[in-house]
VEXVO-454049 format. One record per residue (C-alpha): residue number from 0; x, y, z. Coordinates in Angstrom, 2 decimals. Each point is the difference from the previous one (the first is absolute). Layout:
<nodes>
seq / px / py / pz
NUM / X / Y / Z
...
</nodes>
This chain:
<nodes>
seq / px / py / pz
0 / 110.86 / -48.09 / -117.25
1 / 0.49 / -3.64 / -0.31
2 / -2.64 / -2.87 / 1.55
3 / -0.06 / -3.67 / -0.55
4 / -3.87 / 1.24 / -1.16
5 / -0.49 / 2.17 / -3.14
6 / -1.72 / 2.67 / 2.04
7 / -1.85 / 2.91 / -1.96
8 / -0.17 / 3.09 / 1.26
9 / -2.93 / 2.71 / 0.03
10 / -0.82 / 3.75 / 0.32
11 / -3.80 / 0.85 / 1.46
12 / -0.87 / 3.49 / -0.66
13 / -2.94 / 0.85 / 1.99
14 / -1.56 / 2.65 / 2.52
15 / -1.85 / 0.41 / 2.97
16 / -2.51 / 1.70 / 2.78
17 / 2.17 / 0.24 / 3.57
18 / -2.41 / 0.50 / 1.95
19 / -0.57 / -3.58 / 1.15
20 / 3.88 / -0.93 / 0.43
21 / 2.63 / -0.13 / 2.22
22 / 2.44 / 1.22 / -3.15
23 / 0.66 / -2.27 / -2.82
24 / 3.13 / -2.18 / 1.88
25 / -1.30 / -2.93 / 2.41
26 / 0.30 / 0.23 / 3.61
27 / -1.42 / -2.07 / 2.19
28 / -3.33 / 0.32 / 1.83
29 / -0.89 / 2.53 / -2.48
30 / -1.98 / 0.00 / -3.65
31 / 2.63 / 1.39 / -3.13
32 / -0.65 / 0.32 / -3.33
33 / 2.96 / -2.61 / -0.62
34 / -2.11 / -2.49 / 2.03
35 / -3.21 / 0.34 / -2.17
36 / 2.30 / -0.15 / -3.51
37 / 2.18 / -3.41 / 1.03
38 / -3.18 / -1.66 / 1.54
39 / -1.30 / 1.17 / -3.35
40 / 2.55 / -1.71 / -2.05
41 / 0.61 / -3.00 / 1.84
42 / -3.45 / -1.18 / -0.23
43 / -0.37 / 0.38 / -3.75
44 / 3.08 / -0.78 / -0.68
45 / -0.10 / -3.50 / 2.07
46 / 3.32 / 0.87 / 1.69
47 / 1.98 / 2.69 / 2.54
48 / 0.46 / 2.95 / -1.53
49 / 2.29 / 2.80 / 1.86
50 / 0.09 / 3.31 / -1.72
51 / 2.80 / 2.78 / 0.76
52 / -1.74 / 3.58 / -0.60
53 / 1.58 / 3.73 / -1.32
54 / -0.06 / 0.72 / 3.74
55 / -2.01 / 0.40 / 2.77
56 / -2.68 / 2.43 / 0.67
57 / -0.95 / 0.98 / 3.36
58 / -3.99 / -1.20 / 2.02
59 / -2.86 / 1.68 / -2.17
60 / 2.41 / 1.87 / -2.76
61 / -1.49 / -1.23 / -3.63
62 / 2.00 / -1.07 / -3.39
63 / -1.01 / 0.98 / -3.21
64 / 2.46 / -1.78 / -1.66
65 / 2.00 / -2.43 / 1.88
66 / 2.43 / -2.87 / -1.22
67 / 0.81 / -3.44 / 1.26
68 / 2.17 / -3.33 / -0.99
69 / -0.78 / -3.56 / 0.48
70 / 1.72 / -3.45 / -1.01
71 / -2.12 / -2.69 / -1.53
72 / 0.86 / -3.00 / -2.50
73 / -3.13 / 0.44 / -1.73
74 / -0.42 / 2.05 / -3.05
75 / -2.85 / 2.08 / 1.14
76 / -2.96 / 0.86 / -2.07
77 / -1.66 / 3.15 / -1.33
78 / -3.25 / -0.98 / 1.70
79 / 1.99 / 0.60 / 3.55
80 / -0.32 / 3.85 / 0.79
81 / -4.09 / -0.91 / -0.55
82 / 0.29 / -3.43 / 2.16
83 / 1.97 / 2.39 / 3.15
84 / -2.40 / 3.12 / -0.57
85 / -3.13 / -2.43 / 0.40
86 / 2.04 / -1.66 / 2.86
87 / 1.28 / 3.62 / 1.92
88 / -2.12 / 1.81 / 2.17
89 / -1.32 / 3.55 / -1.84
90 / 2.71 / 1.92 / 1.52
91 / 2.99 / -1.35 / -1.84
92 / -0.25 / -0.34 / -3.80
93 / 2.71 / -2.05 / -2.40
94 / 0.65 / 2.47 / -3.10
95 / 2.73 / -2.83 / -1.81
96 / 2.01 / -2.89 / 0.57
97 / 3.83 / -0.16 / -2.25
98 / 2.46 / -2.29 / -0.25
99 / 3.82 / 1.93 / 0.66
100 / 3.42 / -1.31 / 0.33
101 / 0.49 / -2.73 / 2.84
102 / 2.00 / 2.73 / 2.02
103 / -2.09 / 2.91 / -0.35
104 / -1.12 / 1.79 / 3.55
105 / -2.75 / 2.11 / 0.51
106 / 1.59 / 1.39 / 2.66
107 / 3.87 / 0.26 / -1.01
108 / -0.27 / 0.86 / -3.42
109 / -2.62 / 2.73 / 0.58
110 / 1.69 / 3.35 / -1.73
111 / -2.60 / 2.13 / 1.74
112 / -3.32 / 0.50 / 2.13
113 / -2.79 / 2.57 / -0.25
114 / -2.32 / 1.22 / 2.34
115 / -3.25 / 2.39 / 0.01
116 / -0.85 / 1.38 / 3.52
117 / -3.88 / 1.58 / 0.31
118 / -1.52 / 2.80 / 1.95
119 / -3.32 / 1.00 / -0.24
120 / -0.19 / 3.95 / 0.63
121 / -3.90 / 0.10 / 0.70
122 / -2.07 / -2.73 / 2.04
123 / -0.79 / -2.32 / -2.06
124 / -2.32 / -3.19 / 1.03
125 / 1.05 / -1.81 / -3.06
126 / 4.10 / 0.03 / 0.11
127 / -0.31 / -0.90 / 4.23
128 / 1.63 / -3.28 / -0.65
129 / 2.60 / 1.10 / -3.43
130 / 1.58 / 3.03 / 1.23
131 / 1.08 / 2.56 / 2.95
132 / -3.17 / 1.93 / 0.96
133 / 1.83 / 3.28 / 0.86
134 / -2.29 / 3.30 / -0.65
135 / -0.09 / 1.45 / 3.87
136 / 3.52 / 2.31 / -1.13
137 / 1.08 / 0.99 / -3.37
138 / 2.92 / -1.20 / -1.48
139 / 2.67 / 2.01 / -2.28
140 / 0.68 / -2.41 / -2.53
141 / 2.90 / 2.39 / -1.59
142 / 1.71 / -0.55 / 3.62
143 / -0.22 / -3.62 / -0.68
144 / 1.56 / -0.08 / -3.48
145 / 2.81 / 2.47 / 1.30
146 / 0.58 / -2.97 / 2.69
147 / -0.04 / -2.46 / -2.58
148 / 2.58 / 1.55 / -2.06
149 / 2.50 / -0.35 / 3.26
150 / -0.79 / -3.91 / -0.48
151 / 2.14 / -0.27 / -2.82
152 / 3.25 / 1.50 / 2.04
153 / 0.05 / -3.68 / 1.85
154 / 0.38 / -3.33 / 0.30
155 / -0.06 / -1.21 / 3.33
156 / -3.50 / 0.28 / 1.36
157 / 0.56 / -1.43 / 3.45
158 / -2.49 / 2.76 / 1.55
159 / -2.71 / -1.31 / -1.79
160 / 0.62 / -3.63 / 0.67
161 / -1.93 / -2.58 / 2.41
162 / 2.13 / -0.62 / 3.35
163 / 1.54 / -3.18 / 0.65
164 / -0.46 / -1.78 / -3.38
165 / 2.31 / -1.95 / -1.69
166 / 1.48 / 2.33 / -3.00
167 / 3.36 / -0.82 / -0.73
168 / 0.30 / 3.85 / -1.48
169 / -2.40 / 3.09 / -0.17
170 / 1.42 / 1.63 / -3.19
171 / -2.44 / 0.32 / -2.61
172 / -0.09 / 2.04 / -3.36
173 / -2.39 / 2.38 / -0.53
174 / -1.81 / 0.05 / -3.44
175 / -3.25 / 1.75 / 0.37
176 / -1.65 / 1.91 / 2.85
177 / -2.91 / 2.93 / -0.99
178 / -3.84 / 1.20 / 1.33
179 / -2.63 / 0.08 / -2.47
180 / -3.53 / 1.37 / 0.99
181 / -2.99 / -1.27 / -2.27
182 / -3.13 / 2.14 / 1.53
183 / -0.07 / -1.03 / 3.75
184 / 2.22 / -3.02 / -0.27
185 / 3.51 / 0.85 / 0.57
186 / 2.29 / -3.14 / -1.40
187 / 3.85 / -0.50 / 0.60
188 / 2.23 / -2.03 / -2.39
189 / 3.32 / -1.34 / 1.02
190 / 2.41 / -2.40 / -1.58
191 / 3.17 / -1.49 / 1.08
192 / 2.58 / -2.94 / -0.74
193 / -1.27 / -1.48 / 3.53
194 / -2.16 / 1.15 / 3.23
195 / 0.45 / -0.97 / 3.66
196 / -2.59 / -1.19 / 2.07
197 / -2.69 / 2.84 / 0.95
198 / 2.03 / 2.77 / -1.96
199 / -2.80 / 1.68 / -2.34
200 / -2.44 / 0.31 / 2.96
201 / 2.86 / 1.57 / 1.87
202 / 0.60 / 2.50 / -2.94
203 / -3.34 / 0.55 / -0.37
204 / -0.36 / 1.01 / 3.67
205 / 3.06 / 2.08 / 0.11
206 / -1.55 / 1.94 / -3.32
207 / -3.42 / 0.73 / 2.10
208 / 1.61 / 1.52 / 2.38
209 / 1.97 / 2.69 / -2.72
210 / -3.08 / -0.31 / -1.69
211 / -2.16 / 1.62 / 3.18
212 / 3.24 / 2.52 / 1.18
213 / 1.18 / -2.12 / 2.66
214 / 3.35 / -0.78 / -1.95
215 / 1.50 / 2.07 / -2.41
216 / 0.95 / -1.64 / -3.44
217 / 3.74 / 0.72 / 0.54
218 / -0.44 / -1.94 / 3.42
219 / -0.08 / -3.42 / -1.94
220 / 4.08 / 0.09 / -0.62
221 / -0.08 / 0.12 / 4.06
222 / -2.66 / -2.76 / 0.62
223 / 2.34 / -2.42 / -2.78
224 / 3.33 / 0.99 / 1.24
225 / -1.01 / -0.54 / 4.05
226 / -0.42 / -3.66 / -1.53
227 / -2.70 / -0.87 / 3.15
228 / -3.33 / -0.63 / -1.15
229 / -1.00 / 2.16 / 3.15
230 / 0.67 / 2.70 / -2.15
231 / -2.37 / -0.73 / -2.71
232 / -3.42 / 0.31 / 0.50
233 / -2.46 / -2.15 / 0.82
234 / -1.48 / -3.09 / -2.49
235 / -2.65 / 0.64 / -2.30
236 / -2.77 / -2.12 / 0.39
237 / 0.46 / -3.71 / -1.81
238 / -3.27 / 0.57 / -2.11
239 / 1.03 / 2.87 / -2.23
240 / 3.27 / -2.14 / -1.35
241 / 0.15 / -1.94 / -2.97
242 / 2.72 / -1.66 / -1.79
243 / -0.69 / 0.51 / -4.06
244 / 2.70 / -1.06 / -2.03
245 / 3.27 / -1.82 / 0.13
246 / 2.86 / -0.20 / -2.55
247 / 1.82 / -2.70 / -1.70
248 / 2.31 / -0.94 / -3.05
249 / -1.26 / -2.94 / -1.14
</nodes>
């Protein structure tokens, strides 16, 4: 990338709480985690600062470890993840800042995405606002993880994508899908090269209802191959979602 400037560019790893935002991307007439980091950023750093993230998560689904890129012709110094944490509100937290080649994308050159998805099997008052409160009907997790295994047998995931947004393609590669229970919390891992807008909570709904005998687990080759997200079932709540890792080759 050539510029009459000798721009640098930089990586931010960092995480944060959903709760309060619209998602991460701006939008207007609406508070996003992207917002809070670039005001951020261009105040300490005495000029505008635009920052491209790993993607975009949805209103009040959380990041445990999210990635960004920004231009700036300032060598930046160790003291900044300090300066932005002291600067940020409590619910978003810088973990490093790293210089990376002057074409490097957080987006683009992503190689994959994880997600954890969390349901709480017994009330609980203290997970109300971190995960899916659903104890009222037992779930068969062994349904679930015969579900997930029919995950791997696509790659176009149309039934569990958002209507009417702008994806140029719904094929996405599968690398990880599988239910874990730890005591009462019941936690669901899935990786993949890329995710479409609102597609975990979708799976996650559609595996609640195998999970309480309203589907069968052989029914999810059905709900992908109808490719109509009226198929699937419906979202899982925002709050139980968090992104928690993304890959790169640096």
């Amino acid at each position: 990338m050539w510029s009459y400037y000798n721009t640098l560019r930089y990586f931010i790893e960092f995480s944060y709480n959903g709760k309060n935002y619209f998602g991460y991307q701006i939008q207007p007439d609406a508070i996003s985690v992207q917002e809070e980091l670039e005001k951020a950023l261009s105040t300490i750093l005495r000029e505008e600062i635009k920052t491209t993230g790993a993607g975009r998560t949805d209103t009040g689904v959380h990041a445990k470890k999210i990635f960004a890129h920004f231009d700036t012709e300032k060598e930046l110094s160790d003291e900044l993840p300090r300066r932005l944490n002291s600067f940020l509100p409590q619910d978003i937290s810088i973990e490093r800042i790293f210089k990376v080649k002057d074409d490097f994308h957080a987006r683009f050159d992503a190689t994959y995405r994880t997600y954890e998805y969390y349901i709480s099997l017994s009330k609980n008052p203290f997970t109300q606002e971190s995960a899916w409160q659903h104890w009222k009907r037992p779930l068969d997790i062994d349904k679930m993880n015969e579900a997930c295994k029919i995950l791997f047998e696509y790659e176009d995931f149309t039934s569990f994508a958002k209507l009417k947004t702008d994806n140029k393609t719904n094929i996405c590669k599968m690398y990880k899908a599988e239910w874990e229970q730890n005591g009462t919390e019941l936690k669901f891992t899935v990786s993949a090269n890329r995710f479409l807008r609102n597609m975990v909570r979708a799976i996650v709904g559609t595996m609640v209802e195998i999970g309480t005998g309203k589907l069968k687990p052989e029914d999810m080759r059905k709900v992908i191959e109808d490719k109509n997200r009226n198929a699937a079932g419906t979202s899982a709540p925002a709050h139980g979602l968090y992104l928690v890792d993304v890959g790169y080759e640096f």
